[in-house]
C-alpha positions, 0 to 999 in steps of 0.5 A: 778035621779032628778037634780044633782050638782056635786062639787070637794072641795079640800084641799091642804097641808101637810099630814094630809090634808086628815084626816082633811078633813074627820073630817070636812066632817062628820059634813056636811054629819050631815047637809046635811042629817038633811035638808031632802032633796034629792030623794028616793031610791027603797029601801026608803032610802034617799039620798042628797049627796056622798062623796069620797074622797075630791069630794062631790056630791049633788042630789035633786029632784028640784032645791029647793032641791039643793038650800037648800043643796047648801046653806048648803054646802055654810054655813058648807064652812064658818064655816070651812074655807074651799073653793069651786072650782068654776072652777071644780063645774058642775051642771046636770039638764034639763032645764035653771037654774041659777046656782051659788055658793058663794065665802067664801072668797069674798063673791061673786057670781060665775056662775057654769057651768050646763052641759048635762054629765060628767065624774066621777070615769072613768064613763060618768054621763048622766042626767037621770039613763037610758042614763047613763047606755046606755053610760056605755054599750056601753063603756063595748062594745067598751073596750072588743073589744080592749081587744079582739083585743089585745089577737089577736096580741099576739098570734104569740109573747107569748111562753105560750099563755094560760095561757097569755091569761086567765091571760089577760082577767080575771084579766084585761080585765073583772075588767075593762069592768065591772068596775062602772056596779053594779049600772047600767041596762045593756041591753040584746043586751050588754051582749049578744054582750059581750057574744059573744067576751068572746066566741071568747076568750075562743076559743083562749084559747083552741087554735082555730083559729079564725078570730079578725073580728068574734065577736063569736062562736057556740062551744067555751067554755065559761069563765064564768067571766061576768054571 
């Protein structure tokens, strides 16, 4: 992925604040994107940054990169007036750099802090693309075992316990363990250990009795919501 600076840039006030802020954004995607910079994909397209909401994020393959699309960011901040959160700014890379981001309105240097990881949209970004999805596969683990366990203690206090159930894992529970895994490399040892809770759950539903504590079964049918 190359090094990473991860910025929160936000606008407060009325109701148009939002609308506001997306027309001042799409000149900086311009800028941004003009400079060149920023790592390829498989697919030969380049990127240099993402935008949702009022966070942006920037990527460069070196810390020149990310020294001239900081310096963009910097400039398009003037000529907006807008202003960069110092404190909620992070930067992701390997080894020690200095890092830091001018103050539009002092036009001071302040220290951003570099990081190891961090959290974004509910999904903990690693500094390469490898360990965040071992990250992710193991939240997917840890998040279906709650699930499973959940189903487990209302099986004695639901009346109509099917249709509980599959209401509960298929709207809920899968929407959540796959959220943010598009992008991601999900290993085979994941998804078979998924595999196996969805089989437990499925034998729940066809009204088994099962143990919490036995991940799976040979026979139980399967749900089908997370091939």
């Amino acid at each position: 992925m190359g090094l990473q600076i991860f910025l929160w840039v936000y606008l407060a006030g009325c109701n148009l604040s939002s609308i506001l802020f997306i027309i001042y954004t799409s000149e900086l995607g311009a800028r941004l994107a003009d400079s060149g910079r920023g790592v390829q994909l498989p697919s030969g397209e380049r990127i240099c940054y993402l935008m949702f909401a009022d966070d942006i994020f920037l990527v460069g393959q070196n810390e020149e990169d990310l020294e001239e699309l900081k310096g963009i960011l910097e400039g398009w901040c003037l000529n907006f007036h807008m202003k960069i959160s110092a404190k909620k700014t992070q930067v992701i890379a390997e080894g020690e750099y200095d890092w830091t981001i001018t103050d539009t309105e002092s036009d001071n240097l302040i220290q951003l802090l570099q990081v190891s990881e961090y959290r974004y949209l509910g999904i903990d970004q690693k500094l390469s693309f490898s360990q965040t999805s071992s990250a992710k596969g193991q939240s997917m683990v840890a998040k279906a075992k709650k699930y499973r366990g959940a189903i487990a203690r209302l099986r004695r206090t639901v009346p109509d316990q099917v249709a509980v159930y599959r209401a509960l894992w298929e709207s809920v529970a899968v929407a959540g363990i796959m959220y943010g895994t598009e992008p991601l490399t999900i290993s085979n040892e994941v998804i078979m250990e998924l595999d196996d809770i969805q089989r437990w759950v499925a034998k729940v539903l066809l009204g088994h009795t099962v143990s919490e504590k036995k991940g799976g079964t040979q026979d139980g049918a399967r749900m089908g919501q997370m091939d």
